[in-house]
C-alpha positions in Angstrom: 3.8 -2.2 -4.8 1.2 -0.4 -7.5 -2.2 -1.1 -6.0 -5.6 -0.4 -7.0 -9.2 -1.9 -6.1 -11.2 -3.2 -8.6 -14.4 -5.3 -9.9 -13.4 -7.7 -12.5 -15.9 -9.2 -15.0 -16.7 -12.7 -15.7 -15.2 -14.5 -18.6 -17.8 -14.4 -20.7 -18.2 -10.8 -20.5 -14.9 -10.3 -21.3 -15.9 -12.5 -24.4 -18.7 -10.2 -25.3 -16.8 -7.7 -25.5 -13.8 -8.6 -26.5 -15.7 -9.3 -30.3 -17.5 -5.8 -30.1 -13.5 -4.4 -29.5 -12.3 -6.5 -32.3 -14.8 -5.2 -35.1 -13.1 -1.6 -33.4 -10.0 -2.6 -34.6 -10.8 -3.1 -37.9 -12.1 0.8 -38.1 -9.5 3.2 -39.6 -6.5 4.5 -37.9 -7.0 2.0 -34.9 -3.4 0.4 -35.7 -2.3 4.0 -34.3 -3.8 3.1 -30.8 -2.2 1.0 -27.8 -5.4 -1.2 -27.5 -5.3 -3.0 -24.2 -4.8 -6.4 -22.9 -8.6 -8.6 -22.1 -6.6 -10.3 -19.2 -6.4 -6.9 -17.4 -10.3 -5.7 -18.2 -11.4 -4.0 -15.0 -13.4 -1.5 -12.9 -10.8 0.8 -11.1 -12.8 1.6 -8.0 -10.1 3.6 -6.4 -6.5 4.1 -7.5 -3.8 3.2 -4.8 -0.6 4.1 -6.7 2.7 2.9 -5.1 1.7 1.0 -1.4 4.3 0.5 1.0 4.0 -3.6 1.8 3.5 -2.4 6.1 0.6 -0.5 4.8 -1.0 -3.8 3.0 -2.6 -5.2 5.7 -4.3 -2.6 7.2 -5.8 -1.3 3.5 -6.8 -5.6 3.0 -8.5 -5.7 6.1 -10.9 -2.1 5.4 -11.2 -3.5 1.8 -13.2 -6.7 3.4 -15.0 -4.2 5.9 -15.7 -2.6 2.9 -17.0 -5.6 0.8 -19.2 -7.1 3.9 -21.3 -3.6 3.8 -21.8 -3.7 0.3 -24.5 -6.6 -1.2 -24.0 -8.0 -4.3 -25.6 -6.1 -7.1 -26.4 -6.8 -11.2 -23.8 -4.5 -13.7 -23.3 -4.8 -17.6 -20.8 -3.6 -20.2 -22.6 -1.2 -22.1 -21.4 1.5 -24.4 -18.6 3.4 -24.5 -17.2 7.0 -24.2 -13.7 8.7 -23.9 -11.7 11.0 -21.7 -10.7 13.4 -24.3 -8.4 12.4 -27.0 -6.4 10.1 -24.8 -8.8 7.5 -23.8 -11.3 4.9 -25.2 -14.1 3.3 -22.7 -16.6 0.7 -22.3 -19.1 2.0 -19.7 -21.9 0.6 -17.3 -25.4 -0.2 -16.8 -27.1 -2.1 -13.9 -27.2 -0.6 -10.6 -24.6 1.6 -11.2 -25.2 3.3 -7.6 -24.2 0.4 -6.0 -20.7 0.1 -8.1 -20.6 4.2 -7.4 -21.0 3.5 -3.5 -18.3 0.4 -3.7 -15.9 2.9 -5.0 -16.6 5.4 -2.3 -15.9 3.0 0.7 -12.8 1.6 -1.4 -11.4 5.1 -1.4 -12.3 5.3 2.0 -10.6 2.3 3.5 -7.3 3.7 1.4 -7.9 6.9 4.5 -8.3 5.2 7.0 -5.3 3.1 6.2 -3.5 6.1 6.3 -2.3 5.9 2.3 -2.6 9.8 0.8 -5.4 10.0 -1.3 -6.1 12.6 -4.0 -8.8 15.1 -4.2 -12.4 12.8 -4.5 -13.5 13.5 -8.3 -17.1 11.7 -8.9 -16.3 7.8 -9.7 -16.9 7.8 -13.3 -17.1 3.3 -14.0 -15.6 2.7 -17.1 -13.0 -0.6 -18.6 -10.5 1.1 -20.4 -10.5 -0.4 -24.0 -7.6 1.9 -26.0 -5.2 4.8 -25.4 -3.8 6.8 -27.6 -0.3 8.9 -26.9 -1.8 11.6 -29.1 -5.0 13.3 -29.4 -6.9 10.8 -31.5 -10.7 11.4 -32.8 -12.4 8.3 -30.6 -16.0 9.5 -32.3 -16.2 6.7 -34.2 -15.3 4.3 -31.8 -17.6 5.7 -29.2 -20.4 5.3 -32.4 -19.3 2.1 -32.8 -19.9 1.1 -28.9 -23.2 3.1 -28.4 -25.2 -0.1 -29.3 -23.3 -2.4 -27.2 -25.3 -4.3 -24.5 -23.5 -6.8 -23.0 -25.2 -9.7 -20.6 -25.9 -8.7 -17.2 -23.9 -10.3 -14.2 -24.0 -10.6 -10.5 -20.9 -8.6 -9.1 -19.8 -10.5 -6.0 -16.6 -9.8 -5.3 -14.1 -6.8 -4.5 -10.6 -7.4 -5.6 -7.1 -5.7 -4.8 -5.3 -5.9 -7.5 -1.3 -5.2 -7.7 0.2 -4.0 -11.5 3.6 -4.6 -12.9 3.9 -2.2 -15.4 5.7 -3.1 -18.4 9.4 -2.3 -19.1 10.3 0.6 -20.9 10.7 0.7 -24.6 9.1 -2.8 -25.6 6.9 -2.1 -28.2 3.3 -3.8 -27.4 3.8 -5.2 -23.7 1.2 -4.9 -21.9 0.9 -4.7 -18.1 0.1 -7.6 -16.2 -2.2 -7.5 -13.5 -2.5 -9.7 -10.1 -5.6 -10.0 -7.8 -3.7 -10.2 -4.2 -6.8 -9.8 -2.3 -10.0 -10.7 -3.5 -13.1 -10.6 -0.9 -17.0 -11.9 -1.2 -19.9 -9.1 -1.2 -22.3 -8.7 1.5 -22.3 -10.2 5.3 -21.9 -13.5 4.2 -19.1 -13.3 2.4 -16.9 -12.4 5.8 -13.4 -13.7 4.4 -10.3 -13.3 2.2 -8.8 -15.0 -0.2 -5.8 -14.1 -2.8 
């Protein structure tokens, strides 16, 4: 299965910026961009790939270990930058250490669950908004997101999240995200759910 841990905002910051992303879509040449789907808006902490099922309980019970040592902390949506021409992001502010850290000891229980891991880059937070197939000019979209504040929240949760990615060669699907793990922040929140 395709796994990847994650912090999911709240509803209503979904919302927020859900209406800052539709005003995007009304700029020129954004019909030439896969724009994608608000149900799957997330953090990527640390990237899994493909997890052999025997492997699953072992990474779900680091993943809690994980989420125990880690207190909840306040984040926002805020701004926006890209990844060259292929990628369109909403970014962070808040205590944006604390999400940094989270992604550190996610990537770490991945080791010590024995799944291979790639070379550690510096977690970079972002919510990917658009991707484009080609080089596309995001400069204007990443103007158009540079005002963007969105309403602060209390992230309190770490989540496991599994992807079925869409089948080849329907134009527009999207792929559809599951939380199969899902575990409260800080000492108190000792337990799972899915």
């Amino acid at each position: 299965m395709r796994l990847f841990a994650a912090v999911l905002p709240p509803e209503d910051a979904v919302r927020e910026l859900g209406a800052a992303v539709d005003e995007l879509r009304r700029l020129p040449e954004a019909d030439d961009l896969r724009w994608t789907g608000r149900p799957g808006w997330h953090f990527t902490l640390a990237f899994y790939g493909e997890v052999d099922e025997s492997l699953v309980p072992e990474l779900s019970a680091r993943l809690e270990r994980a989420a125990q040592r880690t207190d909840p902390f306040p984040l926002a949506l805020h701004g926006g930058g890209h990844f060259g021409g292929r990628a369109l992001w909403a970014g962070a502010a808040g205590d944006v250490g604390t999400l940094r850290l989270l992604a550190e000891r996610a990537e770490a229980a991945a080791r010590k669950a024995g799944l291979p891991t790639e070379q550690h880059r510096r977690y970079r937070p972002h919510l990917t908004v658009a991707r484009s197939r080609a080089d596309a000019d995001f400069g204007p979209y990443v103007a158009a997101l540079s005002s963007f504040e969105g309403r602060e929240w209390t992230v309190d949760e770490l989540c496991l999240v599994r992807s079925h990615l869409p089948d080849a060669g329907i134009p527009g699907e999207q792929p559809r995200y599951e939380a199969v793990g899902r575990w409260r922040l800080g000492s108190a929140g000792a337990g799972a759910s899915a």
